[in-house]
C-alpha positions in Angstrom: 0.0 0.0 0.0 1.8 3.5 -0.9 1.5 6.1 1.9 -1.6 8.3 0.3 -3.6 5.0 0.3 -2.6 4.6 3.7 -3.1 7.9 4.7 -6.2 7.6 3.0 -7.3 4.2 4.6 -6.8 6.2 7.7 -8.5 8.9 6.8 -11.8 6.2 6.9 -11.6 5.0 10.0 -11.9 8.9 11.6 -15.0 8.9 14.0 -17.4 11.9 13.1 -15.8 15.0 11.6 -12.8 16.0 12.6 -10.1 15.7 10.3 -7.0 14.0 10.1 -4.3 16.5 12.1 -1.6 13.9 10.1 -2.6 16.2 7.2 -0.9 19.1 8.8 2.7 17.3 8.4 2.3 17.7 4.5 1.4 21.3 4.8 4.1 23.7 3.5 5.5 26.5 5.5 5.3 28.8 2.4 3.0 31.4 1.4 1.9 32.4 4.6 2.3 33.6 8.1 0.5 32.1 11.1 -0.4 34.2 14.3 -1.7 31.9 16.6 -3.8 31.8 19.6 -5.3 35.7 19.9 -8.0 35.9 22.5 -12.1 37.4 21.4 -13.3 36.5 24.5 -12.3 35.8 28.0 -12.9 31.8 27.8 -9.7 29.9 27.1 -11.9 28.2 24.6 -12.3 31.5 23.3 -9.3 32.2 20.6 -8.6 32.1 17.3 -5.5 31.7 14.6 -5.0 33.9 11.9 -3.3 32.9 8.7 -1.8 35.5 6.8 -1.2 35.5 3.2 2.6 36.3 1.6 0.8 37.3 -1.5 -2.6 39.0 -0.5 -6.0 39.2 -2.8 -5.9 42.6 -4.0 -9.3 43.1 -2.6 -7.7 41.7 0.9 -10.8 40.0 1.2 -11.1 37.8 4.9 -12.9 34.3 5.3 -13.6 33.2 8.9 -13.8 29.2 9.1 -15.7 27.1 11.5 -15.0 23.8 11.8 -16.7 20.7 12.6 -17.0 18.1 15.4 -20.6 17.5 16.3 -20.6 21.2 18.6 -18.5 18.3 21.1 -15.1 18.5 19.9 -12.5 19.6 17.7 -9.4 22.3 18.0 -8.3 25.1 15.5 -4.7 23.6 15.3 -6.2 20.5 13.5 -7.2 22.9 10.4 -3.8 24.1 9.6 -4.4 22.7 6.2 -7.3 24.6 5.3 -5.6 27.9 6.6 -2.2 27.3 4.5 -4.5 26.3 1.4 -7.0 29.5 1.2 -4.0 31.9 2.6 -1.9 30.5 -0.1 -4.4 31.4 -2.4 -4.2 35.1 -1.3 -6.7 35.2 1.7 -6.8 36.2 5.0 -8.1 33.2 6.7 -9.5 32.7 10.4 -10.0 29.7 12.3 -11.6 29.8 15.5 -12.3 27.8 18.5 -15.3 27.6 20.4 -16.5 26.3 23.6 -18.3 23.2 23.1 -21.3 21.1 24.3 -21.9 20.6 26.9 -20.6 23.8 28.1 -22.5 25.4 27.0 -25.0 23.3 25.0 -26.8 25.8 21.9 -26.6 28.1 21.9 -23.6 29.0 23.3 -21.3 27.8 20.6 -23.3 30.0 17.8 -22.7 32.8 20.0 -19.0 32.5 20.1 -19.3 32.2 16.7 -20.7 36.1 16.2 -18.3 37.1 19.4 -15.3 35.9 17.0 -16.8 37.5 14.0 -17.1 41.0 16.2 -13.2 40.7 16.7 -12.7 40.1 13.0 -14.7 43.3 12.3 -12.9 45.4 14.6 -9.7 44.5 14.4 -8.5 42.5 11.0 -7.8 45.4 8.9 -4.3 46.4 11.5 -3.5 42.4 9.6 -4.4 43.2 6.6 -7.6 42.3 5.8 -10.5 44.3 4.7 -13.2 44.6 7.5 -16.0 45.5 4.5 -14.9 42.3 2.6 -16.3 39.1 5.2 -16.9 35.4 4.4 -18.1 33.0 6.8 -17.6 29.6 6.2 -17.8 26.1 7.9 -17.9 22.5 7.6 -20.5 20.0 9.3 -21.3 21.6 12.8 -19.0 24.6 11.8 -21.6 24.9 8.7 -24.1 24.9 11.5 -22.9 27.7 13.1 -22.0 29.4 9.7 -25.3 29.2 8.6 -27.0 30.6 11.7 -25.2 33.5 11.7 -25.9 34.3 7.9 -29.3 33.5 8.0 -31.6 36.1 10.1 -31.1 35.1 13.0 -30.2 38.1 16.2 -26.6 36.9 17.2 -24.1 39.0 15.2 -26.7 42.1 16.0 -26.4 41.6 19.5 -22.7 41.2 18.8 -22.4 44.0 17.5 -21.3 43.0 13.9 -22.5 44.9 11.1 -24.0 42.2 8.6 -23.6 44.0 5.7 -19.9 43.6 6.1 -20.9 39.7 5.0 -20.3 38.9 1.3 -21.1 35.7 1.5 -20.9 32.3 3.2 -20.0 28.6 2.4 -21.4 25.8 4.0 -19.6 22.2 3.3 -21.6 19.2 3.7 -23.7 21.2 7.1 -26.9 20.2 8.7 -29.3 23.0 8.4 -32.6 20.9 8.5 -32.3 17.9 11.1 -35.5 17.5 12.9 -36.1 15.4 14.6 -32.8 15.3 16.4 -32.7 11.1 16.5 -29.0 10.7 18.0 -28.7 10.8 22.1 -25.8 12.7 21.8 -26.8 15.4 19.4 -29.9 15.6 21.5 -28.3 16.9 24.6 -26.2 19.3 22.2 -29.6 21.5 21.7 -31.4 20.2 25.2 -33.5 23.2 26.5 -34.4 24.9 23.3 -37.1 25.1 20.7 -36.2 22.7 18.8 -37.4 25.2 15.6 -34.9 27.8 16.6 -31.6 25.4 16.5 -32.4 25.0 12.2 -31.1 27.4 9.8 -33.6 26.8 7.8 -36.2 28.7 9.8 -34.8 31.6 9.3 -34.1 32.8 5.5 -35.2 35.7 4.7 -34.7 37.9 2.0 -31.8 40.3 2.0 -29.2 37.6 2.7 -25.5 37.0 1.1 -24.7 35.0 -1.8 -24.2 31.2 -0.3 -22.5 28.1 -1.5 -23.4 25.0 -0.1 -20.9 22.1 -1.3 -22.1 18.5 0.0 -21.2 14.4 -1.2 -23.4 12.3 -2.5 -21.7 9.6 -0.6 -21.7 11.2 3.1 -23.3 9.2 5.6 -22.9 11.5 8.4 -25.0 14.8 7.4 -27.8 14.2 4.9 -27.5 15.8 1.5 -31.0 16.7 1.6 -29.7 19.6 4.0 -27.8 22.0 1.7 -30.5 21.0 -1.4 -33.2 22.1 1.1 -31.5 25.1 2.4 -30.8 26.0 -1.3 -33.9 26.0 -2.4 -35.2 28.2 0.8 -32.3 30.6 0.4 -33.3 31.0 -3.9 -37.3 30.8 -3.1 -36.6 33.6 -0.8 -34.7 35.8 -3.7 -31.2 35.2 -2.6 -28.4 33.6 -4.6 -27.2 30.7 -4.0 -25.8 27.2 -5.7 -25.7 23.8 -4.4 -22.7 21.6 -5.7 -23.4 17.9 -5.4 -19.9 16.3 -5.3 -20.0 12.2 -6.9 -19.0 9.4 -3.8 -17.4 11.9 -2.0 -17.8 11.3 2.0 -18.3 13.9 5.1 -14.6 13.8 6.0 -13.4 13.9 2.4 -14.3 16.9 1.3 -13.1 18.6 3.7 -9.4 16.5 4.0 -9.2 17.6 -0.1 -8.5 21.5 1.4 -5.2 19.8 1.8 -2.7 19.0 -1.3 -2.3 15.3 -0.6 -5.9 14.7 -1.1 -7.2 17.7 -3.0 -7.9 15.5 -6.0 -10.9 13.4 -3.9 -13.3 17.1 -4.3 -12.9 20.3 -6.3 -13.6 21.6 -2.6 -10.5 24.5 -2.7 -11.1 25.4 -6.4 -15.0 25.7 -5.5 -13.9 27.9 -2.6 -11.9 30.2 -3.7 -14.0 31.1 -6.8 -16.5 31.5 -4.9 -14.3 34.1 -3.1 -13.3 35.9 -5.8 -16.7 36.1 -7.4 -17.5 38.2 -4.4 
């Protein structure tokens, strides 16, 4: 077996979303400069890494990037190779952490999400970035959180963010229509709310960004019928957006082909950044 197929065998045998940090010992140390660990909140869960292009977009545009883990687990140094990939490519990438269930359990982590976007606002143009030029983006539970703070929802207002600093927003294989919650675990993620308010779904609206929801047809973690759903709601309500429908790819590969070793498994990072600059 060569060492992608092992890598990639690997790779499979990853429980839920988070993936492989082995991908982050074939990332190059080129084409960017990483500042790690800068606080948005008092929480030590509450921090974020910022990966700054050599080569900036001209338009310095800034994509924030939530990750996945089922709201339970996961860590921003895992996701060095989607920082190196989209800085490489000229953007000013954020990844942050969050705190996770079940402290707090929803909506906590959502709320983090706007408190990291409010630090991107008012502080990422002294690295470069251009605080009128935001993309949110996020895969599985990250997309979760991506989604409901694009969609009309109150938590960047009462963060203070300005949303019509949001160009856009990119979910990757996300759940944005679940219910009914069937899993134990997933259950006591959203315990205590209306169960109504913890879908994206339920609430786009017109006036939203342009959105790009990129989903396998082969992932047996997070329904496709979630970003075709949400796609439809977010066009029926007179916003843009397109749903890519990627052939046997899996919930953990398209996210693992941000990174170079794998990158031919999805057109993920060319999808991405086009997106990026078409905004």
């Amino acid at each position: 077996m060569t060492g992608r197929r092992a890598l990639l065998a690997l790779l499979a045998l990853l429980p839920g979303c988070s993936p492989a940090s082995l991908l982050n010992g074939t990332v190059s140390n080129s084409g960017f400069r990483k500042v790690p660990d800068i606080a948005y909140g008092s929480d030590p869960r509450q921090r974020l890494d910022l990966y700054l292009p050599d080569s900036p977009d001209p338009e310095h545009r800034v994509l924030v990037f939530f990750y996945g883990g089922s709201w339970s687990r996961g860590r921003k140094e895992d996701y060095l190779f989607v920082g190196q990939a989209l800085a490489s490519a000229g953007f000013v990438v954020v990844i942050p952490d969050y705190r996770l269930s079940p402290h707090p359990r929803f909506p906590g982590f959502v709320e983090d999400g706007a408190s990291a976007m409010r630090w991107v606002q008012d502080n990422i143009a002294g690295h470069g970035g251009d605080a009128r030029r935001l993309f949110i983006a996020g895969h599985s539970a990250g997309a979760h959180i991506a989604l409901m703070l694009a969609t009309d929802t109150p938590y960047l207002r009462a963060a203070g963010f300005e949303r019509t600093r949001l160009r856009g927003v990119i979910g990757i294989a996300g759940p944005y229509d679940f219910l009914p919650i069937r899993s134990p675990d997933i259950r006591d993620v959203f315990a205590g709310s209306d169960p109504a308010s913890t879908q994206p779904i339920n609430f786009v609206g017109r006036g939203l960004p342009p959105a790009l929801l990129l989903h396998g047809d082969d992932d047996s973690t997070v329904q496709l019928a979630n970003s075709q759903r949400l796609g439809a709601a977010w066009q029926a309500a007179g916003n843009e957006a397109e749903v890519k429908v990627y052939r046997g790819v899996g919930h953990v590969s398209i996210i693992s082909a941000f990174s170079e070793l794998l990158r031919d498994r999805a057109p993920t990072l060319a999808d991405t950044i086009a997106f990026l600059r078409a905004h």
